[in-house]
Structure formats: C-alpha cells, structure tokens
N, C-alpha and C positions, 0 to 999 in steps of 0.2 A: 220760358226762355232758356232755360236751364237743359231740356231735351234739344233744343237747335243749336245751341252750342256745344254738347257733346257732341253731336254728329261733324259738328268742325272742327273740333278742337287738334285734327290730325294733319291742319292746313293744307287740306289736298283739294283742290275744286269738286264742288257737288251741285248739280244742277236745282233747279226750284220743282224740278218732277221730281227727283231722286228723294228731295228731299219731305216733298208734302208726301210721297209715298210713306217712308218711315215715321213719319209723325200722325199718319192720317189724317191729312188734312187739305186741302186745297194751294195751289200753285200762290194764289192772291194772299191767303191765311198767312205762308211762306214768310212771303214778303212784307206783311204787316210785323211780324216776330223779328224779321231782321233790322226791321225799321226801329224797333223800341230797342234793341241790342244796340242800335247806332247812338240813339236819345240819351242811353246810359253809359258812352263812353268807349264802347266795343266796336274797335275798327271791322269794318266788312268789304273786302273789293270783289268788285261785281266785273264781272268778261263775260258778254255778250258770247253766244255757243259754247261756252264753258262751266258757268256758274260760279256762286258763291266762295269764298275762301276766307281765311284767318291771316292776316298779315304774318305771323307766327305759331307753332305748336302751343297749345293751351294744357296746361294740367287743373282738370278738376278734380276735388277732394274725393276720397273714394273708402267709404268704412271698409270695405275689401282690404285695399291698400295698407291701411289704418292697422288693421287685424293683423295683415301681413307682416306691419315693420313691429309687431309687439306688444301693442295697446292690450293692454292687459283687457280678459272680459268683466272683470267688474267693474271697469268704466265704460258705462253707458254712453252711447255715441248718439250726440242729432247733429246731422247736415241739412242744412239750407241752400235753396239759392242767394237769397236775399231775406235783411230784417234791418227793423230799424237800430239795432241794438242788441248784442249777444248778452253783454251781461242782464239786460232786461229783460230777456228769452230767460237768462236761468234763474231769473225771483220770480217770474211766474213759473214756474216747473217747480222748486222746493215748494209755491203757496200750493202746489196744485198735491204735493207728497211725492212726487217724483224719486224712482232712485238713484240713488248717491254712490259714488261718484259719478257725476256725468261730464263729459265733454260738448261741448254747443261751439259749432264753426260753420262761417256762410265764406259763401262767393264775393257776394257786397252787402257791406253795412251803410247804410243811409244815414245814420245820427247819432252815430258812436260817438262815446264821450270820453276825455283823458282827464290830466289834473286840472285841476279850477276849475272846470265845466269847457275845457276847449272842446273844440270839431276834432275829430280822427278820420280823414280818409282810407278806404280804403280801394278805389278802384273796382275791378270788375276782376274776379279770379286772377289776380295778378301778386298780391299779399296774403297775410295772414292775418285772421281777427277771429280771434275765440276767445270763450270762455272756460273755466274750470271750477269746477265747483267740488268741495272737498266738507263732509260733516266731521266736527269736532264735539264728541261726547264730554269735552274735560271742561267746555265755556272759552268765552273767548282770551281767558289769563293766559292760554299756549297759544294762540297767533301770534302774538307781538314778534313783531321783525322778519314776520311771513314774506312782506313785498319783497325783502331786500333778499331772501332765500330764492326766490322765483326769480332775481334777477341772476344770482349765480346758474339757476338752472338755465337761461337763456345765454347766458353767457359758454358754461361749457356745452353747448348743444352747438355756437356759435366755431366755437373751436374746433369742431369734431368733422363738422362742414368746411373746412379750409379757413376761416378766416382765422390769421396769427396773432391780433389782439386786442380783442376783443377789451372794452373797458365800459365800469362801474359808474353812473354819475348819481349819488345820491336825492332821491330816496329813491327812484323806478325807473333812470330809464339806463338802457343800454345802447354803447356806445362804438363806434370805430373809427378811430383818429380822429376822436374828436366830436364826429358827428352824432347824429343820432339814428340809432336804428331801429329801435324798439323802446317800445312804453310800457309801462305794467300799471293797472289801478287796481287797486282789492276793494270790495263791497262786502260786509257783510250783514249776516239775514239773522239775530241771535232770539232764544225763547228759553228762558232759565235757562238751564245748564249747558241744552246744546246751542253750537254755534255754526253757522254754515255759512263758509267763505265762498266768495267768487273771485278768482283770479282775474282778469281780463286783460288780454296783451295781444298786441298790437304790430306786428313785425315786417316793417319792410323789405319785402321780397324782390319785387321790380315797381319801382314805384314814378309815374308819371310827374314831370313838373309841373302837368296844368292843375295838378292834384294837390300840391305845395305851394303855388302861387303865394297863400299868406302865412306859411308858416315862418316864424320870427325867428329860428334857429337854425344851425348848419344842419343837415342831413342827409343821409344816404341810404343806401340802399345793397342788397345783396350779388344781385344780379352785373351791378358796377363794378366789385368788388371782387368775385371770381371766377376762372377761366371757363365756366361754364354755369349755365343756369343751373341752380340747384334745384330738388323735389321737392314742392311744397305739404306733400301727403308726406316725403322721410322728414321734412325739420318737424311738422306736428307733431308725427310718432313720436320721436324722441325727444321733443317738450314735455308729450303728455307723462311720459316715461316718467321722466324727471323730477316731473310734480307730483309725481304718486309716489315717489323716493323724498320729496322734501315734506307733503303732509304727515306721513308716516314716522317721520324723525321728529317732528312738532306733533304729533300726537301724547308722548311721551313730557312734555312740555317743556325741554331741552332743548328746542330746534336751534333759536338764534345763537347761541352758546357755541353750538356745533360749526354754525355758521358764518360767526364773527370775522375768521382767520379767511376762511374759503374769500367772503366778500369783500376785506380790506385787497384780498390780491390780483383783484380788478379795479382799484378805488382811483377812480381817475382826477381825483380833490385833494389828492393827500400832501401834505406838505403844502399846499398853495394857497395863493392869499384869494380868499370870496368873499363876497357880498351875499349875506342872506336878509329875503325882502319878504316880511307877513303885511298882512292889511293893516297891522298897529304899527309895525317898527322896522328901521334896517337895521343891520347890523355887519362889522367888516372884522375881520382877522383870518386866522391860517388854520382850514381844515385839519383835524391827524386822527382822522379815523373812524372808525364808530364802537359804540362800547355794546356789552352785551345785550343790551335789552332793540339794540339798533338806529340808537340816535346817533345823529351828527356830533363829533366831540369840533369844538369851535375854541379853540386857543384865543383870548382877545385881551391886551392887556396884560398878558402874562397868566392870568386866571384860562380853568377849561369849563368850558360850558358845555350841556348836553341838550342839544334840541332835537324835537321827537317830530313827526311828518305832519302830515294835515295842510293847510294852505301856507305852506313856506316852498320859496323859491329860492335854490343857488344859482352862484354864477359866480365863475374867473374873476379876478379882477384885472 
C-alpha cells in the first residue's frame, strides 16, 4: 500500500495503467490496493478518463528527509508503513540486540497505547507516532523525570514550528490552549545495570474527527492551528534531535535537575485548583509545580505533597 500511495501522494491524477505500470502489476491488482487504502481511511477520487487522485498532497516519512534535517547517524532509523504498535516494534528490536539509539515511525499504527491502556489513533500518514529508544549504562536511578524532559522537547520543537504557546500538562501530555496535542508514555526494558527507555509520542499533526469520535478530552491538532501545513519528516527531525540532547543530559544523572525550570515554564497546572484521581483515592488542592525528581508538588490544606506518575490523573477543577 505504501508504494501506491507514494505514487499519489503529489495529488496529481494517475491513470490505473500508469499506475500498474510503476508498481508492476495489473490494472485490476490497481484497484484492489486502492480498494484497502479506502477500507483504511485514505480518501481516493476516481474520474472516469482521468484516473486516481489524493483529495490533498501527502507527505511520507523519508530517512533521506530524516538525514537531511539532522538526524544524527548514530540513530538508527526503521520506517514502516504500518504496525500494530511502535513501542512494541522497539522491545522486540532491543530483545533481538538491535542497535541503539534507534528511531521506529510508521504511517499508521493500528493498536497504539497511551496512559491507562487507552487507544491512540493515528490515521493513515496524517500524524506522527514513534518511538525512541535510548540505552542508559548508569541503570534506571538517571531516567527519573525523563517523560516530563521529552515533554519540554516537544514542546520547544512545538515553538520552533510557529505555534506561540505551547503548554505542559502534567505528567506527558502537551498542550495548546488548553487542548491536547501530544502524549508521551515511556516504557522501559532494564537488565542489572543497564536500562533501555522507549520514548513513545504521539503528535497530532492533521487529525480526523471520525478518529476522536470517543476521545474524553478537548483536542487539537496542528494543521488547525497554523497558516500552513507543517513537514511531518521537519517536526520528527527535530524531535529526534531533541531527544538525543535530553538522553545525553540524563546520562550524566542530572537530567531532571536541569529540567525542572525549563518544564515548570510550560506548566499549564500551576497555581490552579485540580483534582488528582488514582484507582485507591481522589484527591483536590492547588498545583505549584514540580520538584526535582518530577513529581507533582500538590499544595492541600496548607501542607505540600509530592506525587510521582504511574496511574494518576489531573484535571482543572
């Protein structure tokens, strides 16, 4: 599917000859492949003496591209068309000894997971869903407060792209005005000493509403939001960038430390009254911040509490 769509992706009509010619394959073959590109979401108009077309220009990911905006080569690059699962892609790669650093991003993920075990859409090459995977020789004692580092990196990457303000919502996701734009979940893979994270984020690029139908939260999207589509292959670059600048600083086992200041000045909880809900208990008072190790400091009663991530949920009150 993945070759009949680059041949569209220039939204310029292409007959179903033109087209089984470049694929090698049969006029009927064609139109079977356009057929499962329809089944999965991807609009196709058909004009009779014409051919095929793309409702709109498509950008697929391209390690070329990749290389081009920066990607350092000691991040190993896999593109997909499609998987059920990137982070899942990258615990079979470290079980397999795979090396490290690598990068793993598809076109569409089919059973991507976020916090609590929810669904993640992502559409058909319309977002972004990767993974990163980063080895820590010192053990997992220097991750602590990694997620909420990877959100600053999404965050100024989010800046750098036009959008003006970008905001923090404890512990992973990012924000603008409010909404949500991006998730972060870390995984990790530890065997004595060493430990090996997987980043895995989530970033709405242009994202369908039949695709959010049940999402419980406000939401948005990139493409909403600024005067032109942005490059899905420049925001990766410069994710991946980002991430090899903040494992690099948590190598040293300093990272949150360094981080603290950077992520309260996105903190979009700060000062305000929330409700925090685990599966044993709620709990209500006024956000102010996070301390170094990157818990939530929770003001309640006059007393400050420090709660750490795992199955806890905020929200406004």
């Amino acid at each position: 599917m993945q070759a009949v769509l680059a041949l569209l992706s220039d939204n310029e009509f292409h007959s179903g000859e033109e087209l089984g010619a470049a694929l090698g394959v049969t006029r009927a073959a064609v139109w079977k492949k356009l057929k499962k590109l329809e089944s999965i979401g991807v609009r196709v108009h058909s004009v009779k003496g014409r051919g095929y077309r793309l409702p709109a220009p498509l950008e697929l990911l391209s390690e070329r591209a990749l290389r081009e905006q920066g990607v350092p080569q000691k991040v190993a690059i896999s593109l997909d068309f499609e998987t059920e699962s990137t982070n899942g892609d990258a615990k079979a790669y470290i079980a397999q000894g795979g090396k490290l650093p690598v990068l793993f991003s598809v076109e569409r993920q089919t059973n991507g997971r976020g916090r609590r075990g929810r669904q993640w859409e992502s559409g058909v090459a319309k977002n972004l869903t990767f993974s990163f995977v980063w080895r820590f020789e010192n053990g997992p004692s220097v991750v602590e407060g990694l997620s909420l580092a990877a959100g600053v990196a999404v965050a100024r990457v989010l800046k750098k792209i036009g959008i003006p303000n970008p905001g923090l919502k404890w512990p992973n996701d990012a924000q603008i005005d409010g909404q949500k734009v991006c998730g972060i979940l870390l995984e990790m893979v530890a065997d004595q000493d060493v430990c090996d994270v997987i980043i895995g984020i989530g970033l709405n690029v242009e994202m369908e509403e039949s695709f959010m139908a049940s999402v419980d939260q406000p939401w948005t999207d990139l493409v909403s939001r600024l005067p032109q589509r942005p490059s899905r292959n420049f925001i990766l670059a410069e994710l991946a960038k980002e991430l090899v600048g903040v494992c690099e600083l948590f190598e040293g086992g300093n990272g949150m430390k360094h981080f603290q200041s950077h992520w309260q000045a996105y903190d979009v909880l700060y000062n305000q009254a929330i409700k925090v809900m685990s599966v044993s208990q709620q709990r209500q008072g006024v956000a102010k911040g996070i301390d170094e190790k990157g818990a939530l400091l929770l003001e309640e009663n006059g007393q400050i509490f420090a709660l750490h991530g795992g199955e806890i949920s905020v929200r406004k009150q």
